[in-house]
C-alpha positions as CSV (number, residue, x, y, z in Angstrom):
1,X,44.8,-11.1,119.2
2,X,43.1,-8.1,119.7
3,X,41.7,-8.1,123.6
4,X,39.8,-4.9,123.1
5,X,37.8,-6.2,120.6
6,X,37.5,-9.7,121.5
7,X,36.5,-9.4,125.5
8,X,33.3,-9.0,124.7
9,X,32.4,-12.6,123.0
10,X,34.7,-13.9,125.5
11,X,32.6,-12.6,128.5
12,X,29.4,-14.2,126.7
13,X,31.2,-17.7,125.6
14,X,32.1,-17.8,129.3
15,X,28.6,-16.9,130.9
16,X,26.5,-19.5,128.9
17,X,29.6,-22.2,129.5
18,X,29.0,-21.7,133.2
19,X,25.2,-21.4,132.6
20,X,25.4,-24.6,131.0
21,X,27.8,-25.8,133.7
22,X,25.8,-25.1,136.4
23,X,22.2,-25.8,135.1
24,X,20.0,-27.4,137.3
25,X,18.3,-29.7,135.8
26,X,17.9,-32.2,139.2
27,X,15.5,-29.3,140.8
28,X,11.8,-30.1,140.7
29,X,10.9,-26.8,139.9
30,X,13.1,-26.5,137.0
31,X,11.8,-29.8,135.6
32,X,8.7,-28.1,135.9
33,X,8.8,-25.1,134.4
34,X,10.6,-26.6,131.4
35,X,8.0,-28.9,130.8
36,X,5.6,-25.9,131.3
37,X,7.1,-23.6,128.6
38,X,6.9,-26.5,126.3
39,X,3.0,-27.2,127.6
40,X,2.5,-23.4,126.8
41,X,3.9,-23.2,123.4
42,X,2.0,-26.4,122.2
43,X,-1.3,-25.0,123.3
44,X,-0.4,-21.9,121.8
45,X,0.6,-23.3,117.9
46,X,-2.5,-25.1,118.3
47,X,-5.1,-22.3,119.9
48,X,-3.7,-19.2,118.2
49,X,-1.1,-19.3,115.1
50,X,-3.4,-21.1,112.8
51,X,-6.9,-19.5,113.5
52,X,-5.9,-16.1,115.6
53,X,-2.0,-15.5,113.7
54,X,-2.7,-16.5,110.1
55,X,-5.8,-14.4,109.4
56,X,-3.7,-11.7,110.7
57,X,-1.0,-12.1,108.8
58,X,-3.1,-12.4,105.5
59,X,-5.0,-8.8,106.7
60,X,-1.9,-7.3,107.2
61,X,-0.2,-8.5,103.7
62,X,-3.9,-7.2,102.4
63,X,-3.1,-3.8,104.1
64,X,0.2,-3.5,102.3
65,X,-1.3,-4.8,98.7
66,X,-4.7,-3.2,98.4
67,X,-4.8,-0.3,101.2
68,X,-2.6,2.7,99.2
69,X,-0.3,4.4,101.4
70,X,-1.9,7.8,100.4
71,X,-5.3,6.6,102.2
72,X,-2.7,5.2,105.3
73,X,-1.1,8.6,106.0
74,X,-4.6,10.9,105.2
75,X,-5.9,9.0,108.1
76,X,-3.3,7.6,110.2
77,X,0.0,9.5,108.9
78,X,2.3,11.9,111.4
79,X,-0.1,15.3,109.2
80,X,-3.3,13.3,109.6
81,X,-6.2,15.3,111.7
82,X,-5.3,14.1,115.3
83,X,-9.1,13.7,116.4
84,X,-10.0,11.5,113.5
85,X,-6.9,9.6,113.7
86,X,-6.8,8.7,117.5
87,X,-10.9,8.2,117.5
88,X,-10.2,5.3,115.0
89,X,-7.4,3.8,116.4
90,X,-8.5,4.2,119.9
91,X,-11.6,2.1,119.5
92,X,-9.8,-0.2,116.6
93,X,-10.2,-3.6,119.5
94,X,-14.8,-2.9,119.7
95,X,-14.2,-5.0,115.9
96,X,-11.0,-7.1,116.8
97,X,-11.4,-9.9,119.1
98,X,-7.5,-10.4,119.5
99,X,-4.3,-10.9,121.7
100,X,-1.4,-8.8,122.2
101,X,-0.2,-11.0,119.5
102,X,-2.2,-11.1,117.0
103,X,-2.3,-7.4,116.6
104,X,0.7,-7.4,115.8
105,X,0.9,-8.2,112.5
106,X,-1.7,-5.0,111.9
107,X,0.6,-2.9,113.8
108,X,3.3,-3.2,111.3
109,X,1.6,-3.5,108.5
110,X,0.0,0.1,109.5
111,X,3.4,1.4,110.4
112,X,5.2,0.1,107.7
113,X,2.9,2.0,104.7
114,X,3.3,5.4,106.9
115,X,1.2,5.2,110.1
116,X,2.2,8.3,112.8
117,X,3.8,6.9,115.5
118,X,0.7,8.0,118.1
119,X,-2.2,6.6,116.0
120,X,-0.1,3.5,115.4
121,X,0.9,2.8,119.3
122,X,-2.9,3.7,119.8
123,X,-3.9,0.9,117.9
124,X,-1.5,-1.1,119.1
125,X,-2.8,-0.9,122.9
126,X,-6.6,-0.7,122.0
127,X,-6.2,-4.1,119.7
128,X,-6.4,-6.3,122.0
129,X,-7.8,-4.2,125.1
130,X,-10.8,-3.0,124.0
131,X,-12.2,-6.4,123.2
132,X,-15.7,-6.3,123.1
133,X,-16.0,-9.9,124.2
134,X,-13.8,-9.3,127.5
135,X,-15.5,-6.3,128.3
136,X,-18.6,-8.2,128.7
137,X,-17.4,-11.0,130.0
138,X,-15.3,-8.7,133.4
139,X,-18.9,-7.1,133.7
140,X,-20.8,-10.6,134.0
141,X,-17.6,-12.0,136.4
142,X,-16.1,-9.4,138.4
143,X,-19.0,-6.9,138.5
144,X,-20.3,-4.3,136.0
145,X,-17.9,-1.3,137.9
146,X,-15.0,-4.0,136.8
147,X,-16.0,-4.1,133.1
148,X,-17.3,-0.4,132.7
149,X,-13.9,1.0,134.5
150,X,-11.9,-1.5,132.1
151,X,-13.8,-0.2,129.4
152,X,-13.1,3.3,130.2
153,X,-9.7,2.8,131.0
154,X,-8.6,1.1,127.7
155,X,-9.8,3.6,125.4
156,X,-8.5,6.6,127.1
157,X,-5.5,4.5,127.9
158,X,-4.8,4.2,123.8
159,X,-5.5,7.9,123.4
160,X,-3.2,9.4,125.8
161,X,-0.3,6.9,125.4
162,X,-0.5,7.6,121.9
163,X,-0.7,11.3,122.3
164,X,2.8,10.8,124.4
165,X,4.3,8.6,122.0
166,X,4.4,11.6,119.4
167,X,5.0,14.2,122.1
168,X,7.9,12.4,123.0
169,X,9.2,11.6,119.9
170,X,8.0,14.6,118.3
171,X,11.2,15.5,116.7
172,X,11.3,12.2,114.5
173,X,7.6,12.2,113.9
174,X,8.2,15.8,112.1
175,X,11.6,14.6,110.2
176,X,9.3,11.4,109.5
177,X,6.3,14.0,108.4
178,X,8.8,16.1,106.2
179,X,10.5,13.2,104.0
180,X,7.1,11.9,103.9
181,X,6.2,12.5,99.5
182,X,3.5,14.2,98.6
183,X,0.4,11.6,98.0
184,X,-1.4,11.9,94.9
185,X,-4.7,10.9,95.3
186,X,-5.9,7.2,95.6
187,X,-6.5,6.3,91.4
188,X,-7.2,2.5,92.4
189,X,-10.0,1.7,90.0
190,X,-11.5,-0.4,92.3
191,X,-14.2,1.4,93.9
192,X,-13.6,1.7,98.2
193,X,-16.6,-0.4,98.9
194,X,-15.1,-3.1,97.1
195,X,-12.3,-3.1,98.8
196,X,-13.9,-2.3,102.6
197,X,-16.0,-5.0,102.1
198,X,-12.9,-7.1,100.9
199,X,-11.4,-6.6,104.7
200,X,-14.4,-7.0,106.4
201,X,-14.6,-10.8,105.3
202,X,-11.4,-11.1,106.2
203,X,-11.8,-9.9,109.7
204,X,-15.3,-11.8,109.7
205,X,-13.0,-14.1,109.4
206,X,-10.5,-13.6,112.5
207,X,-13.3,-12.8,114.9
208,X,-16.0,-16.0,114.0
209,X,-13.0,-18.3,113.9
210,X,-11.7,-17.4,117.5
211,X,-14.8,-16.7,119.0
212,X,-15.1,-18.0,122.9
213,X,-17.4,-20.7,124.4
214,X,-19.2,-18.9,127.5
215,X,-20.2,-20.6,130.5
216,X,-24.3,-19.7,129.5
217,X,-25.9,-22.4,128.1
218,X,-28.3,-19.8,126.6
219,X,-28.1,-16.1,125.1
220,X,-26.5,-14.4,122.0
221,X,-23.2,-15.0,122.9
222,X,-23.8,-19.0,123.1
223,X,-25.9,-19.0,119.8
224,X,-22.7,-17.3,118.2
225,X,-20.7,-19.8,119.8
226,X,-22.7,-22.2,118.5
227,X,-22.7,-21.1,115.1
228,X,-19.2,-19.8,114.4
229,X,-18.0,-22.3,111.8
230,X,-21.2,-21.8,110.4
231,X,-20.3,-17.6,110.2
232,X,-16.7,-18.0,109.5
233,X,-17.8,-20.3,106.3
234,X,-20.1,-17.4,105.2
235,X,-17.4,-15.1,105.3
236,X,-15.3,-17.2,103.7
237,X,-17.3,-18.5,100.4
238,X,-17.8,-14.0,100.1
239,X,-14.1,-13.9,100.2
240,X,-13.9,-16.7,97.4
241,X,-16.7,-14.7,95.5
242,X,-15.0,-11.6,95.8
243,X,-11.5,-13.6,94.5
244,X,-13.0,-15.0,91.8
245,X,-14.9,-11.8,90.6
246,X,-12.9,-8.5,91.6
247,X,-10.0,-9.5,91.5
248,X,-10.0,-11.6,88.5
249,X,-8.8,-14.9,89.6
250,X,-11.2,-17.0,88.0
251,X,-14.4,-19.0,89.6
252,X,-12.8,-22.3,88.2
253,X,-9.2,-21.8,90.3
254,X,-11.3,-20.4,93.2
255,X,-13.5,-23.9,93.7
256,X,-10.6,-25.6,92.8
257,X,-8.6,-24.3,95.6
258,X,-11.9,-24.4,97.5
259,X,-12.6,-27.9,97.3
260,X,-9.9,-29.6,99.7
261,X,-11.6,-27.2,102.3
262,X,-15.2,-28.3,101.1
263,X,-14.5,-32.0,101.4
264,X,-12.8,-32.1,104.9
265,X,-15.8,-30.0,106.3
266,X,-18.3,-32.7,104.7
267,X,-15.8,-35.6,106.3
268,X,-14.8,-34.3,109.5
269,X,-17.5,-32.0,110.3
270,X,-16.3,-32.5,114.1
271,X,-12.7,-30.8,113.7
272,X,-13.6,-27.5,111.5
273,X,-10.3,-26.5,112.0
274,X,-8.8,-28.7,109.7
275,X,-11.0,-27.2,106.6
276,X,-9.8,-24.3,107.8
277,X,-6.2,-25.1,107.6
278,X,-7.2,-26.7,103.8
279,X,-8.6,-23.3,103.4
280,X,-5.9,-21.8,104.0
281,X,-3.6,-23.7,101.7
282,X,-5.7,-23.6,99.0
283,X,-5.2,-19.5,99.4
284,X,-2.0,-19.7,99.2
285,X,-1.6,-22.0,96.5
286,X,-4.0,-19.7,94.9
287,X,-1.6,-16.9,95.2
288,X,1.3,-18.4,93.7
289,X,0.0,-20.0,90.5
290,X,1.5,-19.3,87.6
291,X,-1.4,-16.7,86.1
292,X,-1.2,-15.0,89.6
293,X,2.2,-14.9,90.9
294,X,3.0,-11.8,89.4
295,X,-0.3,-9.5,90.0
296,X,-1.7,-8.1,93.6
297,X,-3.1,-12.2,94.7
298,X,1.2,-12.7,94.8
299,X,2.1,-9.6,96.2
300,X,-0.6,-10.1,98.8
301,X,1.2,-13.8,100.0
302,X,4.5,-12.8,99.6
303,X,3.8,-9.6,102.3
304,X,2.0,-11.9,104.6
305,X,4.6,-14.6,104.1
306,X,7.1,-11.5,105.1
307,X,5.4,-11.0,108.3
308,X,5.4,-14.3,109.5
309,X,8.9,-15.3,108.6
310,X,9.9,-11.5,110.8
311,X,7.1,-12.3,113.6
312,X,6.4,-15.7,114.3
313,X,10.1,-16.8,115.5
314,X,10.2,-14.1,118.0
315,X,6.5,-14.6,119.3
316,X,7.4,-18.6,120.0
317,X,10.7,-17.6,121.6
318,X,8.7,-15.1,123.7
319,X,6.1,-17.9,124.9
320,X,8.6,-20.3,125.6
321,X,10.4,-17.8,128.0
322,X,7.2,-16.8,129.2
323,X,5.8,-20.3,130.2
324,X,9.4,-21.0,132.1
325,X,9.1,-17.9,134.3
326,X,5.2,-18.0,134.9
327,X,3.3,-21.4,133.5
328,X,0.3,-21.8,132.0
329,X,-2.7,-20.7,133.4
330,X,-3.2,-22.8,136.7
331,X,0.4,-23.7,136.9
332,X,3.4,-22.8,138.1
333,X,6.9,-21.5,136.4
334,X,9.5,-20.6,137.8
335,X,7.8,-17.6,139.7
336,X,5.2,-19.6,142.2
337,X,2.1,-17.8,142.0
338,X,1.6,-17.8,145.5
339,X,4.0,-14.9,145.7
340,X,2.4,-13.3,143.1
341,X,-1.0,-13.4,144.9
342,X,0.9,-12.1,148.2
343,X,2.0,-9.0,146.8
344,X,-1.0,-7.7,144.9
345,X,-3.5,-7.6,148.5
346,X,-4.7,-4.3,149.3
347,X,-4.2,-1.1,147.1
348,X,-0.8,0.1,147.8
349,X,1.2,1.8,145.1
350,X,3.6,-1.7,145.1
351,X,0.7,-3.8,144.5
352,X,-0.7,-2.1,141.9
353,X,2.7,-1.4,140.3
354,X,3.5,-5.1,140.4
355,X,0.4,-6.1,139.2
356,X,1.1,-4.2,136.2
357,X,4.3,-5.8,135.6
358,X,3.4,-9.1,136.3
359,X,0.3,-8.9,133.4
360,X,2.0,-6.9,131.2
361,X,5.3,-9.7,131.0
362,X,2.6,-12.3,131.2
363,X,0.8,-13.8,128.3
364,X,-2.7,-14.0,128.6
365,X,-4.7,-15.3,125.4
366,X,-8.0,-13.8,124.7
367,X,-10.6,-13.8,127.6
368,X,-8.5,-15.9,129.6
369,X,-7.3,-12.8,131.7
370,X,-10.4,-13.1,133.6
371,X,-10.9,-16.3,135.1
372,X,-6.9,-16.1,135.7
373,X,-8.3,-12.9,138.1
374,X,-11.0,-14.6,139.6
375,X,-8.9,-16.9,140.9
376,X,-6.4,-13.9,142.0
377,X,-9.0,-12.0,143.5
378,X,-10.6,-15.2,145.2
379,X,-7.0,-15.6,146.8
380,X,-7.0,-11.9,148.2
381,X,-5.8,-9.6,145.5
382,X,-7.2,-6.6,145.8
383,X,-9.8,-4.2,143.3
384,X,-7.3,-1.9,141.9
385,X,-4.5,-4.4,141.6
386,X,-7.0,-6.3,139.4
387,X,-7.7,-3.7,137.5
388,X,-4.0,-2.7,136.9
389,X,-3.9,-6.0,135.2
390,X,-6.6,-5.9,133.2
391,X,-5.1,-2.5,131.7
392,X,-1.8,-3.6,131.1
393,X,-2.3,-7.4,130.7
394,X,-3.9,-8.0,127.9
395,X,-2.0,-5.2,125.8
396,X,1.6,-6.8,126.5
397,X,3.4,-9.7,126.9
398,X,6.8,-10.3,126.7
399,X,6.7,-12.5,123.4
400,X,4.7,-8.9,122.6
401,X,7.8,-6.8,123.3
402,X,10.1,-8.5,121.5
403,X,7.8,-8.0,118.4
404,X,7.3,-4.8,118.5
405,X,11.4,-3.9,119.7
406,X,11.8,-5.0,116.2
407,X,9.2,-3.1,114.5
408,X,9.4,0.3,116.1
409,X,13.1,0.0,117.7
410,X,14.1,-0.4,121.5
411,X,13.9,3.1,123.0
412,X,10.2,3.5,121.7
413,X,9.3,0.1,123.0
414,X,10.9,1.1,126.3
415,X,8.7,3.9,126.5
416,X,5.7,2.3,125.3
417,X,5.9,-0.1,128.1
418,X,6.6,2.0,130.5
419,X,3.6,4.4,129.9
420,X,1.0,1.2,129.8
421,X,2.5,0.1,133.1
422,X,2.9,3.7,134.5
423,X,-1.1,4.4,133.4
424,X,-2.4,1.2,134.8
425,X,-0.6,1.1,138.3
426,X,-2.2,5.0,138.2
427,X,-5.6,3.8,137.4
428,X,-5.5,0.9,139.8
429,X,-4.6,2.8,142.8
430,X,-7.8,5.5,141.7
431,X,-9.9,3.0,141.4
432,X,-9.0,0.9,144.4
433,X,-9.4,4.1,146.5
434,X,-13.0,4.3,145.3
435,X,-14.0,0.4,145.5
């Protein structure tokens, strides 16, 4: 036997033996936070993979079908024109009300047809910060400095940590630029409105379905609340219109596939999400029929199909480990949150810095960052600390990291991280000086 080679799977044989060995199972608090990361992971297969994950996925199969790769790197690539390229990502989240995860399946899709690193890792952050609905909703809770300073934050935030992503990995963004072919341009005979209206049902879609109940009992927000199924079923039957019309598929297989949907929302009018989920079979049996398997409605399933079977593994993995070192929201993991309350008082460079750890390993679903501060705040943590979190919290989460490690690699995830933590312990201790 080689030992040279083999000391290496002996070490780790050895270290989860003894992990095993010593596993203690008997302590409260372990009990607990095992039962927690399972708590977390059932509420998040039943909040966020079938009406926040799926539509995503579909989108980003959609953006490797019918988006060309030409039209990707003309206004996204590594040669793209910087200001028009970083404007659009940078303010990409104002029109996508999602999570650090459910961005993700954008993020490659962009990045996979040619995306420059910067624009990409802008998108990436502004995704999920910039969301219009949390923005409001820290101005109404925590104060209109809280939501206008957030706002602020995130979308300069997404510029400049995209400008450093391709400063510091200039050198492969040029290599990347130079093998790069030459684009021809775009001869899709479908016209661009056809196909930008095409993506805007199917982010109507994403946003209606996952739309938050607010505390008002009045106002816009509540009315959309209250209508949302009634939105996301508009959007829908113009995504079965467009199906059945520009891209060929027929209006009889379109009701056809339809109709499951149609009779669970006549049924059970009370769980909506379960037409939805009959929607969404019906799509993808749709996609794989016999007349379709081969043309764009096939290739679109099978690259959404590829994105989940790459993505969703790692994001459940994630959320387990997240729930057993920090609970759901309102309980406890591993990490009490007492400590975590302790450390973030006052507006010291530690405070801020942890605070910025702490969100960005933490998952927070959308909106739910900010009650999670009111409560932090309510127990002493201080202005800037808060806003540390806000900045880096809702960007990243470890189920997150371990996505985009295998997207983009680990050294460009390291230093993605880093600058999001870095910018938001920064802008916490600037704006705790001046509130």
């Amino acid at each position: 036997m080689n030992w040279k080679t083999e000391w290496k799977p002996l070490f780790w044989i050895i270290v989860v033996f003894a992990g095993c060995f010593f596993l203690p199972v008997d302590v409260p608090r372990v009990q607990g936070a095992i039962m927690e990361s399972l708590y977390l992971v059932k509420w998040y297969a039943r909040e966020h993979v079938l009406l926040c994950l799926v539509p995503a996925f579909f989108i980003a199969g959609a953006v490797a079908v019918f988006v060309s790769q030409a039209a990707v790197m003309k206004y996204l690539g590594p040669t793209a024109n910087k200001l028009l390229a970083y404007g659009v990502a940078s303010v990409s989240g104002t029109i996508l009300a999602v999570c650090s995860c459910t961005i993700l399946p954008l993020f490659a899709g962009i990045y996979r047809m040619g995306a420059g690193l910067g624009p990409a890792c802008a998108f990436l952050y502004s995704g999920p910060a910039i969301n219009i609905l949390a923005i409001v909703l820290t101005a109404r809770i925590l104060g209109p400095e809280m939501g206008i300073a957030r706002a602020v934050g995130a979308i300069v935030f997404a510029v400049v940590i995209g400008l450093l992503m391709h400063f510091f990995f200039r050198h492969e963004e040029a290599e990347k630029a130079a093998a790069a072919p030459v684009m021809a341009a775009d001869d899709d005979s479908r016209p661009l409105w056809q196909t930008a209206l095409y993506f805007a049902a199917m982010v109507g879609i994403l946003v209606f379905a996952n739309w938050g109940k607010t505390d008002q009992p009045s106002g816009l927000w509540h009315d959309i609340y209250t209508a949302k199924w009634w939105i996301t079923s508009g959007f829908s039957l113009a995504l079965a219109v467009m199906l059945a019309t520009w891209f060929k598929v027929g209006t009889a297989r379109v009701l056809l596939a339809a109709t499951p949907a149609l009779v669970m929302a006549v049924l059970v009018p009370q769980h909506p999400e379960l037409a939805f989920t009959f929607g969404v079979i019906g799509l993808a049996v749709l996609s794989n029929l016999g007349s379709t398997r081969d043309g764009e409605m096939g290739q679109w399933f099978e690259e959404s199909w590829d994105f989940a079977k790459k993505i969703l593994p790692l994001l459940l993995i994630g959320v387990l480990i997240a729930g057993v070192l920090l609970g759901r929201p309102g309980h406890e993991g591993l990490i009490p949150s007492a400590w975590v309350a302790s450390l973030v008082g006052g507006n010291s460079l530690f405070a801020n810095l942890f605070a910025s750890v702490f969100g960005a390993f933490m998952y927070f679903a959308t909106l739910t960052e900010v009650p999670i501060l009111q409560g932090l705040m309510g127990a002493g943590m201080g202005k800037g600390p808060a806003l540390a979190l806000l900045l880096a919290g809702p960007a990243l989460s470890l189920p997150n990291m371990l996505v985009i490690r295998s997207v983009m690699g680990t050294k460009k995830t390291v230093v993605f991280v880093v600058l999001v933590m870095l910018m938001a312990t920064a802008s916490g201790l600037i704006y705790g000086a001046f509130f």
